[in-house]
C-alpha positions as CSV (number, residue, x, y, z in Angstrom):
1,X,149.7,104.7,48.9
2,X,147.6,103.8,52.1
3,X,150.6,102.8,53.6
4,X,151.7,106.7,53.2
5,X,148.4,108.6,54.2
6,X,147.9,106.0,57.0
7,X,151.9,107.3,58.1
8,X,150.9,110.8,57.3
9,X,148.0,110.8,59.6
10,X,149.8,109.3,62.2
11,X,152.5,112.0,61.8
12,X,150.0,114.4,62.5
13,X,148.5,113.1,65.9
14,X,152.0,112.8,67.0
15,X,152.2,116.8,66.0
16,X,149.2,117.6,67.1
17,X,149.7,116.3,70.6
18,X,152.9,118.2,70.8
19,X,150.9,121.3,69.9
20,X,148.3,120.7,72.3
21,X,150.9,120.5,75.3
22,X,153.0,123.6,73.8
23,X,149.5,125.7,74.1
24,X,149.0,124.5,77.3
25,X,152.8,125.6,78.3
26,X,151.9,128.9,76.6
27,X,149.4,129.5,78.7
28,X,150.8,129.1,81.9
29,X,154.0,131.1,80.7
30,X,151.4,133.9,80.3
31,X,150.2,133.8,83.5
32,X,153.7,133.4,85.6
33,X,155.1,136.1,82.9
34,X,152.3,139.3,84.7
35,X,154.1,139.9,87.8
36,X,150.6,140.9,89.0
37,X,148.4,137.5,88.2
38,X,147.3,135.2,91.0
39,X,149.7,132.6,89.8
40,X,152.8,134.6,89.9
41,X,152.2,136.4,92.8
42,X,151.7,132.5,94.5
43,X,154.7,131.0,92.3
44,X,156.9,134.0,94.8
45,X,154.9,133.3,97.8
46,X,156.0,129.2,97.1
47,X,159.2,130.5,96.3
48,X,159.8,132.0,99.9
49,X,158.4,129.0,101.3
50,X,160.2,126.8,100.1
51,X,163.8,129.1,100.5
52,X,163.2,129.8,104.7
53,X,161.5,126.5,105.8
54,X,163.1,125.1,108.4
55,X,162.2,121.6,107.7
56,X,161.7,119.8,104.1
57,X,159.9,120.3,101.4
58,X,157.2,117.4,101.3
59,X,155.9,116.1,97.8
60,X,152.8,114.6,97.0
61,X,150.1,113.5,94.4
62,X,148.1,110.3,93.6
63,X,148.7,108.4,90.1
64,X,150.2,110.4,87.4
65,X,150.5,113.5,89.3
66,X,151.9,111.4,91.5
67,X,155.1,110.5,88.7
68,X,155.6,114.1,88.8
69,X,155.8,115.0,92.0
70,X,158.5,112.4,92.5
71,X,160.5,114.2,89.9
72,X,159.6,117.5,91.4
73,X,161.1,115.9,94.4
74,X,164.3,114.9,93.2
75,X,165.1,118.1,91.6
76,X,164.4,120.3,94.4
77,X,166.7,117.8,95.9
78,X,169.2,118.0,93.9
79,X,169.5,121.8,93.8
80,X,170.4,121.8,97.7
81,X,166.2,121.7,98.9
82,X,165.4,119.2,101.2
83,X,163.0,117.5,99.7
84,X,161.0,114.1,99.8
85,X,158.0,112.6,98.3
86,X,155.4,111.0,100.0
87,X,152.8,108.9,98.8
88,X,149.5,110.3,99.9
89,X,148.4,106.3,100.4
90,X,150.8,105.3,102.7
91,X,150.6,108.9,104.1
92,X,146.9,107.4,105.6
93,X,148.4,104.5,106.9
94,X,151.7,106.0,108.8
95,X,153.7,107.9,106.6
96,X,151.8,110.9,107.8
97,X,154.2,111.1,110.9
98,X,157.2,111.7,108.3
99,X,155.6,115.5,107.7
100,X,156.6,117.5,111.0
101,X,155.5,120.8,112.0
102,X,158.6,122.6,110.4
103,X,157.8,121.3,106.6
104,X,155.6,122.3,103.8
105,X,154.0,120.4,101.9
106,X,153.5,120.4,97.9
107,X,150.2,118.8,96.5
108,X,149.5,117.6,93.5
109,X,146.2,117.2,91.5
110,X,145.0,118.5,88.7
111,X,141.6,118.2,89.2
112,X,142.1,119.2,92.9
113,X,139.6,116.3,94.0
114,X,141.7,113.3,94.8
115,X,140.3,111.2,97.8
116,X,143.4,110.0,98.7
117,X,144.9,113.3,99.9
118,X,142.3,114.4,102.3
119,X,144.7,113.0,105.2
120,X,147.3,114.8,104.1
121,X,144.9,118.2,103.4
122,X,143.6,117.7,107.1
123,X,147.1,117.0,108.6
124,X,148.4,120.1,107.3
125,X,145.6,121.8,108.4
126,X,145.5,120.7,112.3
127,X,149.0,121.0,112.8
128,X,149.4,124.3,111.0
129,X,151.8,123.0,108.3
130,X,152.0,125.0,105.5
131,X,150.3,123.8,102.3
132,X,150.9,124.8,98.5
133,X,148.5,123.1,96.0
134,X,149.3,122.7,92.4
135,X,145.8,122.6,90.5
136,X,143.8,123.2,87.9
137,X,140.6,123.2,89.8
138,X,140.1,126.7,91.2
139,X,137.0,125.7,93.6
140,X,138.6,122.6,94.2
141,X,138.8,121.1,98.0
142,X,142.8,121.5,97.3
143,X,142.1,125.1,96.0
144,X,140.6,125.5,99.3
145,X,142.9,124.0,101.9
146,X,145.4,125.6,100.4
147,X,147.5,128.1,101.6
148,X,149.4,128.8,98.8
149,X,147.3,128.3,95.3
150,X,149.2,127.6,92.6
151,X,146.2,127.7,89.5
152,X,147.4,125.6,86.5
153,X,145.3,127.9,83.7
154,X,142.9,125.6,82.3
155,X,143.6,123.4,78.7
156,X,142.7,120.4,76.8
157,X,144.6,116.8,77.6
158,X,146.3,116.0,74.1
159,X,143.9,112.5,73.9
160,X,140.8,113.8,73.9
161,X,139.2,110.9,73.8
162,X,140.3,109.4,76.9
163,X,141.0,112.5,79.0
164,X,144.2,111.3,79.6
165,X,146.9,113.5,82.1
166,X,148.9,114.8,79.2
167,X,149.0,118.5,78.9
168,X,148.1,118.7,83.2
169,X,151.3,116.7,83.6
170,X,153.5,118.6,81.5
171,X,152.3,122.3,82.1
172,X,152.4,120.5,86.1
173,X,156.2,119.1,85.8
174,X,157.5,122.6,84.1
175,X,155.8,124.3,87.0
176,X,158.1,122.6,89.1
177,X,160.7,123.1,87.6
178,X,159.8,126.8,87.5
179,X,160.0,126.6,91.5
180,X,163.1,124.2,91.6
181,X,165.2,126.8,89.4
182,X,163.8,129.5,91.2
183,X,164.8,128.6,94.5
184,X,168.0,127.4,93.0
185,X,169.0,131.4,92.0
186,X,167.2,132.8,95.2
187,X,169.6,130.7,97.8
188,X,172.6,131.4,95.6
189,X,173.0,127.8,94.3
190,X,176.3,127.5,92.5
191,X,178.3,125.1,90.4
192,X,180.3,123.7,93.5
193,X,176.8,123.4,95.2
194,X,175.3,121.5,92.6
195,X,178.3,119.2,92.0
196,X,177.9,117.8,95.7
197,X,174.7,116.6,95.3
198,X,175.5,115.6,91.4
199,X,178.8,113.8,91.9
200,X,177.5,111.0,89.2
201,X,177.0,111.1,85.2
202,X,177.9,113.6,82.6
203,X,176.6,116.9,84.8
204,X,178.9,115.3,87.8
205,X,182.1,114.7,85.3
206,X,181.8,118.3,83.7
207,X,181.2,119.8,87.2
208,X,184.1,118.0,88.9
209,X,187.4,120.4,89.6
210,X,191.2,119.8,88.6
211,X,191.7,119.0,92.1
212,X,189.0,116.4,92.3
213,X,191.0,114.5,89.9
214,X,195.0,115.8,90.4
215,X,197.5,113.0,91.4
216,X,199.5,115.0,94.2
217,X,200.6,112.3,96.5
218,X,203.3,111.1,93.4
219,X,203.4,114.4,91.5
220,X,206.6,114.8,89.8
221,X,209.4,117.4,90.6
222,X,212.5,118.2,91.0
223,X,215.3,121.3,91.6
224,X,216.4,123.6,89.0
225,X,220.0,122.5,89.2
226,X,218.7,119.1,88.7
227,X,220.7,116.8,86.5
228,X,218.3,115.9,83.2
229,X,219.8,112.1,84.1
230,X,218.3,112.6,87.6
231,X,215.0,114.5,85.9
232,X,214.5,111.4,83.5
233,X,214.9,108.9,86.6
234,X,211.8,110.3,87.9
235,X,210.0,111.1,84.9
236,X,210.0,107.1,84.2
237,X,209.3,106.3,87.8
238,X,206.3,108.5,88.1
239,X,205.0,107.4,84.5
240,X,203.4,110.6,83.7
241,X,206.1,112.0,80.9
242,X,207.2,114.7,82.3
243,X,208.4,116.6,85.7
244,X,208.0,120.1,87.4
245,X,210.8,122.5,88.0
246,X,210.2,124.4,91.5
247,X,212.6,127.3,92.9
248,X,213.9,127.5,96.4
249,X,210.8,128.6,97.8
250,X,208.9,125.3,96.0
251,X,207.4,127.6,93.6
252,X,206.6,125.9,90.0
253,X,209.2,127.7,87.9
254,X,209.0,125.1,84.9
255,X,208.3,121.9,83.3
256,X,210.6,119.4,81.3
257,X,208.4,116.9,78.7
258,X,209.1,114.4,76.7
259,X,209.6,116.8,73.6
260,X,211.7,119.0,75.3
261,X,213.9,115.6,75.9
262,X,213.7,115.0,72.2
263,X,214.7,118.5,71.0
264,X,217.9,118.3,73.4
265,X,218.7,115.0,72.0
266,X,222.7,114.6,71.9
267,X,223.3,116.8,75.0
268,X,224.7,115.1,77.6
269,X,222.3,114.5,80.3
270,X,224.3,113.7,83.4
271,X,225.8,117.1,83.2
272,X,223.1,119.1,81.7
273,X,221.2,120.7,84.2
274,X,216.9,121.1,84.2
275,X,217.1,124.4,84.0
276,X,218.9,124.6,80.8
277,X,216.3,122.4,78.9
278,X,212.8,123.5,80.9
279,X,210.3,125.2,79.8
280,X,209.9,127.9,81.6
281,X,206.5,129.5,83.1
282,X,204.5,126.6,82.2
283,X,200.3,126.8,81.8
284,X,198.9,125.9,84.9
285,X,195.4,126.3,86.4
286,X,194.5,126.9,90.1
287,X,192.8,125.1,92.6
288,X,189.2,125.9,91.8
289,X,189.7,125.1,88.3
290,X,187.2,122.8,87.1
291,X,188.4,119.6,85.0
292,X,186.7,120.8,82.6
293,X,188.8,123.9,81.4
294,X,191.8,121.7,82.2
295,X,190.9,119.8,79.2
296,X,190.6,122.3,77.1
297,X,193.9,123.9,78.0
298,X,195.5,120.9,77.5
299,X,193.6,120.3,74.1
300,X,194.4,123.8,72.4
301,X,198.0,123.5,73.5
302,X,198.5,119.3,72.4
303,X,200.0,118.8,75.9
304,X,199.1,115.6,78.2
305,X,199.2,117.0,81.3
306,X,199.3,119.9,83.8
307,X,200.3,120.9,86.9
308,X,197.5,123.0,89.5
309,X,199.0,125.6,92.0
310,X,198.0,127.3,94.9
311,X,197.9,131.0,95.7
312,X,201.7,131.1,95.9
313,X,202.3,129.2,92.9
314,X,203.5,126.0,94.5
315,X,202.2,123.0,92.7
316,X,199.8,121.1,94.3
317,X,199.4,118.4,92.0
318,X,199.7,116.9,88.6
319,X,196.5,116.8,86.2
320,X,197.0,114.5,83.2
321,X,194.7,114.6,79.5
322,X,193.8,110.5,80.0
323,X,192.1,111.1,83.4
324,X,189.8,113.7,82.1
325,X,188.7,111.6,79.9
326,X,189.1,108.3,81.2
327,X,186.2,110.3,83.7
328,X,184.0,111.6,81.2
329,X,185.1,115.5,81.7
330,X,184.3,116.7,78.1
């Protein structure tokens, strides 16, 4: 029975915590959601920043703000921004010569007061570089080097009985990704964009296109008039279980599988021509296909591979079902 109330109350620290943060999120969704408050009208003014500089988009923060703007960093980074973080430490000790004149810089403190980034504060402001802070502290010293003020509305830390950076941090990191995701749609960002800076995991596999992943070096094919004898030679050279048909003009006209070697079973293959046995106007997909959609063509017809054409419908290579997979395209 104490085992139960002493899991019970722990349940409900856990929730409350969560609840704290999710006021703290409500809040600040409040304020960026009236087009006329001080926070949106700086969350557009960042926005523009960070879409025409010249330079990069410099990150900063001390300690857990720190952690933040790190990730801040990579995701503006990997939505085509370029971005670094810098540690305002090292910053006073060098570092400060990686922020040129053509940069802004993105500061990070919730209570706005943190010693170690009065270099960077004092950089910015002799060499007239740009600076956005991201506070909670509205007479702050951050608040007022800043050029662009982006207010965190005030709310509790989730332990409040150490003060802890909980609900700063998160209301902080969903801030940024406010200003990642909006600079993502205001440059145009697209899929192909994204891929080339997410070439890696699941996001890079179901990003990747058909031609990313085609065999077109060894594709199989072969003429209409074609023996099946010949058509079979290749079709077990290649190793892929089937071969393209393509007209005069190279265009992919058909496709002969394994089952369409079964059904014909009994013909005679060394006078039976492709064209007899093909199927004709095979699925395809074009060259900015992604993998992706390939897979699921091939899935809701129960075919192992197809071919990818160009404009003219020639075939520019061969996209099997196993190297989807075998790369994580779901």
């Amino acid at each position: 029975m104490a085992s139960d109330l002493l899991q019970a109350a722990q349940t409900n620290v856990a929730a409350d915590v969560i609840q704290t943060e999710v006021e703290g999120l409500t809040a600040l969704h409040h304020e960026l959601n009236n087009s006329c408050s001080a926070l949106s009208l700086a969350m557009q003014a960042a926005i523009d920043a960070c879409v025409t500089i010249k330079g990069r988009v410099i990150v900063t923060g001390m300690g857990k703000s720190g952690h933040v703007g790190r990730k801040i960093a990579a995701t503006l980074a990997s939505t085509g921004v370029n971005a670094s973080y810098v540690h305002p430490g090292e910053a006073s000790h060098g570092d400060l010569g990686m922020i040129s004149r053509d940069d802004v810089v993105l500061a990070l403190s919730n209570s706005g007061e943190t010693p170690e980034l009065g270099d960077t504060m004092g950089y910015c402001a002799r060499f007239g570089i740009p600076l956005i802070g991201m506070t909670s502290g509205a007479e702050s010293s951050l608040a007022t080097a800043s050029d662009i003020l982006l207010l965190i509305p005030k709310a509790p830390e989730a332990c409040g009985i150490t003060k802890a950076p909980t609900t700063s941090t998160t209301m902080m990191m969903a801030l940024g990704d406010a200003l990642a995701v909006s600079v993502l749609r205001e440059k145009g960002f697209t899929e192909e964009d994204f891929h080339t800076f997410h070439p890696g995991g699941k996001l890079g596999a179901a990003l990747k296109r058909g031609t990313d992943l085609m065999h077109h070096k060894d594709k199989p094919l072969c003429a209409p008039d074609e023996t099946v004898d010949a058509a079979v030679e290749i079709i077990s050279k290649k190793g892929f279980g089937c071969i393209g048909v393509q007209d005069a003009d190279g265009r992919l006209i058909g496709m002969v599988t394994d089952g369409d070697l079964r059904r014909n079973f009994g013909k005679s293959f060394s006078e039976t021509a492709v064209k007899d046995i093909m199927t004709a106007e095979p699925m395809t997909i074009s060259q900015t296909g992604l993998a992706a959609e390939a897979l699921a063509l091939l899935s809701e017809r129960r075919i192992t591979a197809v071919f990818i054409v160009d404009e003219a419908h020639k075939p520019v290579g061969l996209l099997p079902v196993h190297d989807c997979l075998s790369t994580g395209v779901v």
